[in-house]
C-alpha positions as CSV (number, residue, x, y, z in Angstrom):
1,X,182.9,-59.1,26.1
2,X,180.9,-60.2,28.7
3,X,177.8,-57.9,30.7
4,X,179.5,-57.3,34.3
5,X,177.0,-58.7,36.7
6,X,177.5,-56.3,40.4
7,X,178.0,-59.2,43.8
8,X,175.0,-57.6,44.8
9,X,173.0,-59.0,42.1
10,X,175.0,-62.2,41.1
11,X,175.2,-63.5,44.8
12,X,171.8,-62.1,45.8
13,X,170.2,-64.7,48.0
14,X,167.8,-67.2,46.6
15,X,167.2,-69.3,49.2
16,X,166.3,-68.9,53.2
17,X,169.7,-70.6,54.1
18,X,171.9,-68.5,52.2
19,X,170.2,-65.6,53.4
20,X,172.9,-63.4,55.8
21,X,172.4,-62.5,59.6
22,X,168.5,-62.7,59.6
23,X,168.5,-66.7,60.9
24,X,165.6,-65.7,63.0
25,X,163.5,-64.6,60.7
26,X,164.2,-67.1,58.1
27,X,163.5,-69.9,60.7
28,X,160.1,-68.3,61.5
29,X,159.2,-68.4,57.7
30,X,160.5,-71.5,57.3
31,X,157.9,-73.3,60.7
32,X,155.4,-71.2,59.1
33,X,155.3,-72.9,55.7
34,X,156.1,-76.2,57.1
35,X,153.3,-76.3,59.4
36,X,150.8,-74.4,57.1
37,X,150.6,-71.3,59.2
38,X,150.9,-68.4,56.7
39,X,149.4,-65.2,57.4
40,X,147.5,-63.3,55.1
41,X,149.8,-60.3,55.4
42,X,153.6,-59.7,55.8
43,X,155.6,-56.7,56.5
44,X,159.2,-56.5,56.2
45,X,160.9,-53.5,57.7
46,X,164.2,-53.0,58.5
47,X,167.5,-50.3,57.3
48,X,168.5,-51.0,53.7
49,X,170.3,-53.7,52.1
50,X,169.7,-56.1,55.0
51,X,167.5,-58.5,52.9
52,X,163.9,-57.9,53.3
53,X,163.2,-57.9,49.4
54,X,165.1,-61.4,49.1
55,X,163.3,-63.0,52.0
56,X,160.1,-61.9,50.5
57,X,161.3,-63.4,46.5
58,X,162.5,-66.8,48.5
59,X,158.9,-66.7,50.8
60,X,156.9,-65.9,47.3
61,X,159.1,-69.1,45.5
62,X,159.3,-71.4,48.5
63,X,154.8,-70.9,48.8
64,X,154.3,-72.2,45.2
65,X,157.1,-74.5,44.9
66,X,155.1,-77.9,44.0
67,X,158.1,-80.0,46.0
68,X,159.7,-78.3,48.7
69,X,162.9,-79.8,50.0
70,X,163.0,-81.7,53.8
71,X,164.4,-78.4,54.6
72,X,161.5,-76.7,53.8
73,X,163.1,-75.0,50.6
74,X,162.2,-74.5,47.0
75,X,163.3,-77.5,44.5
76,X,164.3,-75.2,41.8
77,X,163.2,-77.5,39.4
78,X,159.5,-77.5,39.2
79,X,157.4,-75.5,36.8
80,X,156.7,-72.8,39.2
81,X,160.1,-72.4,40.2
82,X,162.0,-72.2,36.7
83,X,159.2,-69.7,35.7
84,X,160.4,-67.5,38.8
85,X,164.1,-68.1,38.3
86,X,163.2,-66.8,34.8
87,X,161.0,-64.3,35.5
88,X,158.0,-64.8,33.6
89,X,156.0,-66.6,36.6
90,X,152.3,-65.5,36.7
91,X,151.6,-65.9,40.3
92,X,154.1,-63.8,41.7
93,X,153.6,-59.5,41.3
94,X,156.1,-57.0,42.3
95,X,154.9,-53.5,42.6
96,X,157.3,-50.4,43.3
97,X,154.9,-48.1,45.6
98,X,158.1,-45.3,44.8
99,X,156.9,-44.9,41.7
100,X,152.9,-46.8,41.7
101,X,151.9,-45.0,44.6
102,X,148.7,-43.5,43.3
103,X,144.9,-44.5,44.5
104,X,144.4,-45.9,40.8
105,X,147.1,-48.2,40.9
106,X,146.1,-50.0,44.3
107,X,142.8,-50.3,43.2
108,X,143.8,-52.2,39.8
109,X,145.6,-54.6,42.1
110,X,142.3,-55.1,44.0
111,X,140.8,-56.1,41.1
112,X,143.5,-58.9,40.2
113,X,143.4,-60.1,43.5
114,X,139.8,-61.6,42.3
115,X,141.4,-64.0,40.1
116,X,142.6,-67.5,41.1
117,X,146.4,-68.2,40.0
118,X,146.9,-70.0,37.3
119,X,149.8,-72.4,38.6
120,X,150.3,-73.3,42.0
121,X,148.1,-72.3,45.1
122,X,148.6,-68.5,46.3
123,X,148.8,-65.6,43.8
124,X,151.5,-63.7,46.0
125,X,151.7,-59.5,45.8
126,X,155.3,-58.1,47.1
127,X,155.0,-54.0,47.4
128,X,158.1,-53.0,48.0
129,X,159.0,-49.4,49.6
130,X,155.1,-49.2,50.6
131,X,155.0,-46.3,52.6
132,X,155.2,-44.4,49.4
133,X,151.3,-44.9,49.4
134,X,149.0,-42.6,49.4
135,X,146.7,-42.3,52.2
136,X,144.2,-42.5,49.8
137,X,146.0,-45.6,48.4
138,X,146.1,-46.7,52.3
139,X,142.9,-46.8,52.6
140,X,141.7,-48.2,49.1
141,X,144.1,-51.1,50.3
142,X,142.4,-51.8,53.6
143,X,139.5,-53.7,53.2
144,X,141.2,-55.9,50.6
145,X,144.4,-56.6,53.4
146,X,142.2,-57.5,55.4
147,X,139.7,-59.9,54.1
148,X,141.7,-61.5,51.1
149,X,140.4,-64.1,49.2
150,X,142.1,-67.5,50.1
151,X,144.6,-67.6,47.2
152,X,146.2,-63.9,47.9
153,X,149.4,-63.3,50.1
154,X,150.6,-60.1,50.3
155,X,154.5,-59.0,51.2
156,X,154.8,-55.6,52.5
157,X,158.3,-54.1,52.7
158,X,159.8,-50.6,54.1
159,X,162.2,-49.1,55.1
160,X,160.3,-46.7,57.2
161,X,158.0,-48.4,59.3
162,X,156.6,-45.6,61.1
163,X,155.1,-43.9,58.0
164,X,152.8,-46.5,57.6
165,X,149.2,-46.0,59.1
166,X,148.0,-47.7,62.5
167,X,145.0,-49.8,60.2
168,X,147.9,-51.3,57.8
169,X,150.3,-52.4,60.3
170,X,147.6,-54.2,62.5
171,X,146.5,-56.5,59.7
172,X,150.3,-57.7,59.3
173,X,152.4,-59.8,60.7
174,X,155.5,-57.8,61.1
175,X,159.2,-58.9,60.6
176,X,161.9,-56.8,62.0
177,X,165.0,-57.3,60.1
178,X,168.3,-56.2,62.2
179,X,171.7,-54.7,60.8
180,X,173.9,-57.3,59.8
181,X,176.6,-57.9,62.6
182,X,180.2,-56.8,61.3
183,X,181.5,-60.6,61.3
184,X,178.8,-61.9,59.6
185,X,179.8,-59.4,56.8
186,X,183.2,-59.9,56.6
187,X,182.4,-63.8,56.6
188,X,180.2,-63.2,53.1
189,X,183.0,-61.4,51.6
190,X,185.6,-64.0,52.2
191,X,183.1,-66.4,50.4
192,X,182.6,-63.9,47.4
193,X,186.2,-63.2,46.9
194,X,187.0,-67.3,47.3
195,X,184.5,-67.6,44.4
196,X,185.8,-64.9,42.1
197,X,189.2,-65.8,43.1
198,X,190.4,-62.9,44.2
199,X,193.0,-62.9,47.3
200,X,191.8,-60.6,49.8
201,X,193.2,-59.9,53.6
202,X,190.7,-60.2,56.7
203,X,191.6,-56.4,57.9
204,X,190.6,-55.7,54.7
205,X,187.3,-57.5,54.5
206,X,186.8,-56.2,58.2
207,X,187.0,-52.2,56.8
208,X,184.3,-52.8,54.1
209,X,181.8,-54.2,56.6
210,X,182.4,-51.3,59.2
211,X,182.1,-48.7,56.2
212,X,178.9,-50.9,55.0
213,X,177.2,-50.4,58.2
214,X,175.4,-52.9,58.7
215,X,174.3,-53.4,54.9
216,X,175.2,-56.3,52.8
217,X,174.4,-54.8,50.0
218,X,176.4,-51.9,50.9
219,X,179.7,-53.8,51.2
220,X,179.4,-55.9,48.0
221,X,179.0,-52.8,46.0
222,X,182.3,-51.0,47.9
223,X,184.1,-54.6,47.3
224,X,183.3,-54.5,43.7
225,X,184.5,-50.9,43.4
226,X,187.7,-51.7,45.2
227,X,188.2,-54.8,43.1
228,X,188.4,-52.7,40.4
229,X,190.8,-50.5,42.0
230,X,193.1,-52.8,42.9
231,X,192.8,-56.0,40.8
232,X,192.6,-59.4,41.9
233,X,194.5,-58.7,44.6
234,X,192.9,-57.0,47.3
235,X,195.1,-55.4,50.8
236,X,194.8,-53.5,53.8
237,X,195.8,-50.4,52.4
238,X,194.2,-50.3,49.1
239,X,191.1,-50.5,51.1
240,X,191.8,-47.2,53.1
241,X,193.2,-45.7,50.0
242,X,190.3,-45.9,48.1
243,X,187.7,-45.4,50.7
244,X,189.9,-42.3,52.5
245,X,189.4,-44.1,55.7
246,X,192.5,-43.0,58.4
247,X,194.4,-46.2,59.2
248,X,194.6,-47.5,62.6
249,X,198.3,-47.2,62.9
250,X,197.4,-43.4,63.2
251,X,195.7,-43.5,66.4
252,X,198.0,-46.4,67.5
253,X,201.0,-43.8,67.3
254,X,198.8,-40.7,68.5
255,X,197.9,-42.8,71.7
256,X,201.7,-44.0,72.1
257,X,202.8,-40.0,71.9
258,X,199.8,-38.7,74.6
259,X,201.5,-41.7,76.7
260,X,204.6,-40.3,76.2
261,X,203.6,-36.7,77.2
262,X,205.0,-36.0,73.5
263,X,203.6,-32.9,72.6
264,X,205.2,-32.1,69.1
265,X,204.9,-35.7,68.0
266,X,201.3,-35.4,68.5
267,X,201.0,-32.4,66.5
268,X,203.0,-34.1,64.2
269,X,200.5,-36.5,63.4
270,X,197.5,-34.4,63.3
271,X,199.4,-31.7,61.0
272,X,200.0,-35.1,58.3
273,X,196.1,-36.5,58.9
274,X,195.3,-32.6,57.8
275,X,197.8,-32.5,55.0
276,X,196.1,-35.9,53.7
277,X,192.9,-34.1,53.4
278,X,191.1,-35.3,56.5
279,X,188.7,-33.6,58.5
280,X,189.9,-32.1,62.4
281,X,186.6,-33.8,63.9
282,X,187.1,-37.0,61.6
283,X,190.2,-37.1,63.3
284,X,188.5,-36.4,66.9
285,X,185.8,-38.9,66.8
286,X,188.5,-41.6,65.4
287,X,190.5,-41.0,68.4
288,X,187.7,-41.5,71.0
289,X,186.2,-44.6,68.8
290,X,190.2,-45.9,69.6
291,X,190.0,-45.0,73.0
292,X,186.9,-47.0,73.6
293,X,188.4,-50.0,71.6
294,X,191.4,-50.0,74.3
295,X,188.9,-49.7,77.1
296,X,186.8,-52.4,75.6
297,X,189.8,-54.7,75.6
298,X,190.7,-53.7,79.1
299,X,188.2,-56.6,80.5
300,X,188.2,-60.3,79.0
301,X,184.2,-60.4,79.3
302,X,184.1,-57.3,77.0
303,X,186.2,-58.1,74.3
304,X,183.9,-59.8,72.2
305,X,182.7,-56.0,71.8
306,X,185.6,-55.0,69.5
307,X,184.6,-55.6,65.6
308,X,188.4,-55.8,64.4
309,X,190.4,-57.7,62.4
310,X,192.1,-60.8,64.2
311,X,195.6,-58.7,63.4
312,X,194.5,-55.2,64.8
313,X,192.9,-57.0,67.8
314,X,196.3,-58.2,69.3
315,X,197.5,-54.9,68.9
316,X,194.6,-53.1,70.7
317,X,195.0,-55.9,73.3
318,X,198.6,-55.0,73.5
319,X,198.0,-51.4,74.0
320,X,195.3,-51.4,76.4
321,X,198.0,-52.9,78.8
322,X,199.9,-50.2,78.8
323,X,196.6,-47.6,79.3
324,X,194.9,-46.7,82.4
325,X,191.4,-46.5,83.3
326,X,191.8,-43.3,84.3
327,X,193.4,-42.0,81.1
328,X,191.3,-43.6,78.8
329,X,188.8,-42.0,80.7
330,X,190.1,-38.9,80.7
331,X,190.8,-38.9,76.8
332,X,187.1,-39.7,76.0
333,X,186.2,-37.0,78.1
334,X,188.0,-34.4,76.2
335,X,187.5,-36.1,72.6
336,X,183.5,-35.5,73.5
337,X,183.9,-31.6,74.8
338,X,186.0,-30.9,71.4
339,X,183.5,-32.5,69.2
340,X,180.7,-30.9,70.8
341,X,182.8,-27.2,70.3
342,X,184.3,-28.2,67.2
343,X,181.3,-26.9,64.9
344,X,181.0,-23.6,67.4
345,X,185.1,-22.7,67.0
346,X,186.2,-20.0,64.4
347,X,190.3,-21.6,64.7
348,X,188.8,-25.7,64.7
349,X,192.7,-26.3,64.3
350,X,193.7,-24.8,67.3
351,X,190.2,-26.6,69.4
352,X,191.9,-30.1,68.2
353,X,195.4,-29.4,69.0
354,X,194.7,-27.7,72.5
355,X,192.9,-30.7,73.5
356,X,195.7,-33.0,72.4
357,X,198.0,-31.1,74.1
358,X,195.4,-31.8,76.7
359,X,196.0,-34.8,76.7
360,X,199.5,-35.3,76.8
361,X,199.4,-33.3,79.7
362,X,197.4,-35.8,81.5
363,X,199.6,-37.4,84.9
364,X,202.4,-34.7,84.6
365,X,203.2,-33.6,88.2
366,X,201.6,-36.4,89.6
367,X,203.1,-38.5,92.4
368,X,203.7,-42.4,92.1
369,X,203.1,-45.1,95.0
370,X,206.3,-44.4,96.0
371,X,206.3,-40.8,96.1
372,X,203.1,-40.7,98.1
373,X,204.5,-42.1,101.4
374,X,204.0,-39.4,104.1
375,X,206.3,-38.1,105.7
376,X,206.6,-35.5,108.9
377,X,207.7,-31.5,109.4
378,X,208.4,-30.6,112.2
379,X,208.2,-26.8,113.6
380,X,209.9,-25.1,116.4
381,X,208.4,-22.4,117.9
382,X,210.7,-20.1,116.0
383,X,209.2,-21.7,113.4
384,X,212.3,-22.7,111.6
385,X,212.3,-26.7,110.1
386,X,213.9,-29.0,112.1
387,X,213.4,-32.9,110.6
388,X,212.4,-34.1,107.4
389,X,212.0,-37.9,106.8
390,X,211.9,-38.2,103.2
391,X,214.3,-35.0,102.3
392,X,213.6,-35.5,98.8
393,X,210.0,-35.2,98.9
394,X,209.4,-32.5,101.7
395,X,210.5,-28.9,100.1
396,X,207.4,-28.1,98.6
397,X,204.8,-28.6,101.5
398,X,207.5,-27.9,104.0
399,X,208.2,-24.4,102.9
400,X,204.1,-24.0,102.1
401,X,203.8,-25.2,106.7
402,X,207.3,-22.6,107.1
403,X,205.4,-19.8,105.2
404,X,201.8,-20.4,106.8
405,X,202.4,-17.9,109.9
406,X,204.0,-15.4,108.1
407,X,201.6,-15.3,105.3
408,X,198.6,-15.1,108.5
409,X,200.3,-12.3,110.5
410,X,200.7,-10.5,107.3
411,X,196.6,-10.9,106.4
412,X,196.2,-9.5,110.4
413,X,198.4,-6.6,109.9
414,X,196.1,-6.1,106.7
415,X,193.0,-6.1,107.9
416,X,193.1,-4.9,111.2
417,X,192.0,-1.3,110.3
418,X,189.2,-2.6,109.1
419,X,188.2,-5.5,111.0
420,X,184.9,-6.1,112.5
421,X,185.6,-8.3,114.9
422,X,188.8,-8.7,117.6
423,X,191.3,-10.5,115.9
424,X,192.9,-13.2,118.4
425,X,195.9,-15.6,118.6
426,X,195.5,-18.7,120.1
427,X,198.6,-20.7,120.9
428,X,198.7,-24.1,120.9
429,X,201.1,-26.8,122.3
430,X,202.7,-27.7,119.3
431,X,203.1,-24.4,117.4
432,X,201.6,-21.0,117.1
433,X,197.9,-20.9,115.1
434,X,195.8,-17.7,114.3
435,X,192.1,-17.3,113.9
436,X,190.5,-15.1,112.0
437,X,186.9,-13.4,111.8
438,X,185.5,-12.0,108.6
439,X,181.7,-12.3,110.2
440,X,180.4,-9.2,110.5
441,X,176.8,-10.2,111.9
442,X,177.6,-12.7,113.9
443,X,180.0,-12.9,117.1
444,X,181.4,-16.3,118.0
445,X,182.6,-17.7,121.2
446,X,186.2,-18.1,120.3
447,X,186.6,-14.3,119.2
448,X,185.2,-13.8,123.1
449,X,187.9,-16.2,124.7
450,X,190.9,-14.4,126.6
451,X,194.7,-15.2,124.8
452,X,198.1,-14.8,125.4
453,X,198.6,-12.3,122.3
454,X,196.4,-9.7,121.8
455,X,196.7,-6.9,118.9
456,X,197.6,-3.5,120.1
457,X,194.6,-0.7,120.1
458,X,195.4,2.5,119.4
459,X,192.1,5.0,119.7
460,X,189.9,4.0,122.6
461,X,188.3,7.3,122.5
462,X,185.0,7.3,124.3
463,X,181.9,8.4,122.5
464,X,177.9,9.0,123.1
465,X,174.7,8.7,121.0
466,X,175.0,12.3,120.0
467,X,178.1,11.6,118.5
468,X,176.9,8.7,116.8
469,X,174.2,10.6,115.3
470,X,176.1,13.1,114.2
471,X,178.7,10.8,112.3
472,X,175.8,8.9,110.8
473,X,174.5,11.9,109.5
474,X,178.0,13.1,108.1
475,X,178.5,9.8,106.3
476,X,175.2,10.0,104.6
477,X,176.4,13.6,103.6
478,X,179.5,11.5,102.0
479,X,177.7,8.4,100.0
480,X,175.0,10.9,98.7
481,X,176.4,11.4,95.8
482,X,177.1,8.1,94.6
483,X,173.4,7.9,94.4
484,X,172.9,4.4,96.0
485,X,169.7,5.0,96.9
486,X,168.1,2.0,98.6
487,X,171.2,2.0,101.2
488,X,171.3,5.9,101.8
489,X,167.3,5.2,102.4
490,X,168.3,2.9,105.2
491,X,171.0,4.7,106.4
492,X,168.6,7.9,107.0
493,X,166.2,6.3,108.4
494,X,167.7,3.7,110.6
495,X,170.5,5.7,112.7
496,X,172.8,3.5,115.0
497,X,172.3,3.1,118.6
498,X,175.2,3.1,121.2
499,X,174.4,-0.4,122.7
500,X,177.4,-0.5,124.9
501,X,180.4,1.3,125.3
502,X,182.0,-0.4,122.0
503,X,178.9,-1.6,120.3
504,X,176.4,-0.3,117.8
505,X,173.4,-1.6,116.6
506,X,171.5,-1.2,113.7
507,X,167.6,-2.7,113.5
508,X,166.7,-3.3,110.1
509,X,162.9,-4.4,109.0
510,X,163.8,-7.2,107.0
511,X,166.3,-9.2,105.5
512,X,166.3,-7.4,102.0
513,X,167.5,-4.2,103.9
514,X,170.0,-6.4,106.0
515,X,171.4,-7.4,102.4
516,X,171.6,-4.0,100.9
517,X,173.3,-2.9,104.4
518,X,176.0,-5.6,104.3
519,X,177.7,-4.2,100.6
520,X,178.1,-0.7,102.3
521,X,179.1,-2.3,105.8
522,X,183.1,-1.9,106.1
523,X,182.7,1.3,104.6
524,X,180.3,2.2,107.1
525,X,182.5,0.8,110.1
526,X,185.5,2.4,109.2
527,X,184.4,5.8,109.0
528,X,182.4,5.4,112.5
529,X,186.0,4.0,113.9
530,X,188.1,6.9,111.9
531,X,185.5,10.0,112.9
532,X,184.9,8.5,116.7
533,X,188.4,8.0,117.3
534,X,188.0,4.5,118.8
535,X,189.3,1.3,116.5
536,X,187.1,-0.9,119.3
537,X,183.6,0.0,117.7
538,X,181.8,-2.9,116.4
539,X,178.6,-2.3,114.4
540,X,176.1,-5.5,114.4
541,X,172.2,-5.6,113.2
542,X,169.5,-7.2,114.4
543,X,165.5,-8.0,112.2
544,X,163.0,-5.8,114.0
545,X,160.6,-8.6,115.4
546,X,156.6,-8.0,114.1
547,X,154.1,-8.8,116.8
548,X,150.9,-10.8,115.9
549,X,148.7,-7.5,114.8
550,X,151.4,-6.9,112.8
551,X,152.1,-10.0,110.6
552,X,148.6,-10.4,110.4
553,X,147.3,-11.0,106.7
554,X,144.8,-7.8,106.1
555,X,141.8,-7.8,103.9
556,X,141.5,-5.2,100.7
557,X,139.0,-2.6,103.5
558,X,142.2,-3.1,105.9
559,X,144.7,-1.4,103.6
560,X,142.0,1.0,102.3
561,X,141.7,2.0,106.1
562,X,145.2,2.4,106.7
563,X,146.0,4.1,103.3
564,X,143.1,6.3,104.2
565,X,144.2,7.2,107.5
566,X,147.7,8.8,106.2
567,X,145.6,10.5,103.4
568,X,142.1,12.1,103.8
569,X,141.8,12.6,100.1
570,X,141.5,9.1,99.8
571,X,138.4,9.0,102.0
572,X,136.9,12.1,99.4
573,X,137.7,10.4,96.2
574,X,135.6,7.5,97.5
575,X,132.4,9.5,98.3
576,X,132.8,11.9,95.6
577,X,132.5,9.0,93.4
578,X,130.6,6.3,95.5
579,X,133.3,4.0,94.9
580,X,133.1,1.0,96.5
581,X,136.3,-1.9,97.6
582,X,136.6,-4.9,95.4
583,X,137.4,-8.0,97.0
């Protein structure tokens, strides 16, 4: 029986061209040997899997190789070469800072740098995972990175760039490496599986990259599992069988059912996605990855956007017809709110399936083009309808015009016990409209303008400031025991003054008492109008102006003085004591 080699090993990289997604940097590395321009110091960085220990293997082989190819890679055949394909070469160290990451062990590598190699020109040092180092390993490092002899290269690589110091990264030259791009991916698998001869479908291939994300490594280990899952043979669903992934024909028929406005057909669904053991927010965040899929295929310019299978792309192209902006829109929206509440809600069920029911609500009682022509009511003065132009349409706003007088004259009727102001009814030339005051600090013109319908009065009792006071002094009697205390201060201290035969005024000190006032006002007006026998009375409030003396700022001696003047024990206190003012 033979030892299984894993894809990620056997196919591992061992030269610059066959090196996935990273063409840039290869290219750099590739000018930079050819033209004799190698740094002292490299650092890879990058996610994992993406290839930074490979590039650094190829960069450590392709240095020493004795005759580089035209395309500036290593022969394979030379001496230096074979003893790195069969490693045993002595120019080339690896060192795992995981595991080496002590002072000691950096500074035993200092002391090999000394040494010239033995075959070829560079002794080359690859630390992989180095910001596992110490910082006292950091800094027994730096004077060596620095100043190497001529012979030494060193290749850094991390995963974690920022937990390497300031003093390490500014003697490198540093090497970004990006996340593999989905296509490129799927592109290395087809290759793999055509070498193992295994038959495998392109939606497939497409899955295992987007599970991989972004990691080449990644997806050869998840093809090697499902290889072994399924055989030589490897489909569609196997894939999502074996990596529980939910299939797109899921949110292909869940978006067809919110279309519909099919309610139980989209519970439906969700109830078998639960019943096949998937999450409610797995389910969530699928849908609004679809619905950004169908709006991505909405526009030509952003299709390139959507990393699908050839297959699954005509039918998101297909579906995206058929969706509005406005809906797709609309369902993102409400896919975000119910994952950001999903965590929060005690019945996550019922959070998913009121939002899909959301959803399918979407447009109900919403007119079409058609539907939104307008069209005219017309109203006779007895208010009855006489012409509709679209009969069909009409009913719903026509009886809402029909039922606008009687619904005001009722609201008069209502309020007019209680009114502050003169309610009026101005007629106008094409029907009857009312106006209506609710102001009860502020008069406007139209409430003074003479009309054809005026509201009956019953009391017009006159009254004088006597009786005013008297009534104002009654009603505090009555609110005193609801112990509002800030408006029964006001109220007993600022009595009403007949201004006119109809008219009282209040004047408050401020706007903060003008506040407190307003909450007690109708109250206040209605027993004035019930206990003076006149429904005319109208109570308005006016801010008592300051004068300059008054609003002038005063100094700490100022307020002493005035304090002092309302209480002559003030004045004792401060000679008893020889107190003096701090300013």
């Amino acid at each position: 029986m033979e030892n299984f080699v894993v894809s990620a090993r056997k196919y591992r990289p061992s030269t610059f061209d066959t090196v996935v997604g990273q063409q840039s940097i290869t290219g750099t590395l590739k000018n930079a040997i050819k033209n004799n321009h190698l740094a002292q110091a490299f650092l890879f960085c990058g996610p994992r899997g993406v290839g930074k220990t490979s590039c650094a293997r190829i960069l450590a082989k392709t240095i020493n190789c004795f005759d580089p190819t035209d395309n500036v890679e290593a022969c394979n055949k030379c001496e230096s070469c074979k003893g790195f394909n069969e490693n045993h070469s002595f120019n080339i160290h690896e060192l795992d800072a995981a595991s080496n990451n002590g002072v000691d062990k950096i500074r035993e590598l200092v002391d090999q740098v000394r040494f010239a190699p033995q075959v070829g020109k560079y002794n080359i040092y690859i630390i992989d995972e180095v910001h596992m180092l110490s910082q006292a390993a950091f800094n027994a490092f730096l004077k060596t990175l620095e100043e190497p002899p001529a012979h030494a290269i060193f290749i850094l690589a991390t995963t974690e760039k920022h937990k390497i110091i300031p003093t390490i990264l500014s003697r490198c030259q540093i090497f970004d490496f990006k996340r593999i791009q989905i296509e490129d991916i799927a592109k290395h698998l087809q290759f793999v599986a055509k070498s193992e001869n295994i038959e495998a479908q392109e939606d497939a291939l497409h899955i295992i990259a987007q599970k991989s994300d972004g990691a080449l490594r990644d997806s050869l280990s998840i093809f090697d599992q499902i290889v072994s899952f399924s055989g030589n043979k490897l489909d569609y669903k196997s894939v999502i069988d074996n990596l529980n992934i939910l299939d797109y024909d899921y949110f292909f028929k869940a978006t067809d059912a919110l279309l519909d406005h099919n309610i139980p057909n989209s519970l439906h669904i969700f109830n078998e996605i639960l019943n096949n053991g998937f999450d409610g927010q797995n389910y969530i965040n699928g849908l609004a990855q679809h619905f950004r899929d169908l709006l991505v295929c909405k526009d030509a310019s952003t299709l390139q956007l959507l990393e699908v299978g050839n297959n699954i792309k005509e039918k998101y192209q297909e579906q995206s017809q058929k969706c509005s902006n406005d809906f797709l829109l609309h369902c993102l929206n409400t896919c975000s709110t119910a994952d950001i509440n999903y965590k929060m809600s005690k019945n996550q069920r019922l959070l998913v399936e009121l939002n899909l029911m959301k959803m399918c609500g979407y447009g109900l009682g919403q007119n079409t083009e058609a539907e939104k022509k307008t069209f005219n009511v017309k109203l006779s003065p007895s208010k009855e309808l006489i012409k509709t132009e679209k009969p069909l349409a009409a009913p719903v706003e026509a009886v809402i015009e029909h039922k606008k007088e009687t619904i005001v004259e009722n609201v008069v009727q209502e309020i007019t016990s209680s009114a502050p102001k003169k309610v009026t009814v101005a007629t106008t030339s094409t029907r009857k409209s009312r106006t209506i005051s609710m102001n009860p600090f502020a008069q406007k013109d139209e409430d003074k303008k003479d009309t054809s319908d005026e509201l009956v009065i019953k009391n017009e009792q006159a009254f004088t400031q006597e009786d005013v006071t008297k009534c104002w002094a009654d009603f505090y009697t009555k609110m005193e025991p609801t112990g509002k205390h800030n408006f029964l201060g006001i109220i007993k201290s600022k009595i009403g003054k007949v201004k006119s035969e109809d008219i009282i005024e209040v004047t408050l000190d401020n706007k903060v008492q003008e506040e407190v006032f307003k909450e007690e006002y109708f109250d206040l007006l209605r027993f004035l109008r019930a206990n003076l026998l006149n429904d005319k009375i109208n109570l308005i409030t006016q801010i008592k102006k300051l004068d300059e003396s008054e609003i002038r700022a005063y100094t700490a001696e100022d307020k002493f003085k005035k304090m002092a003047d309302k209480n002559d024990s003030l004045m004792k206190l401060r000679d008893h004591f020889s107190l003096e003012i701090d300013y």
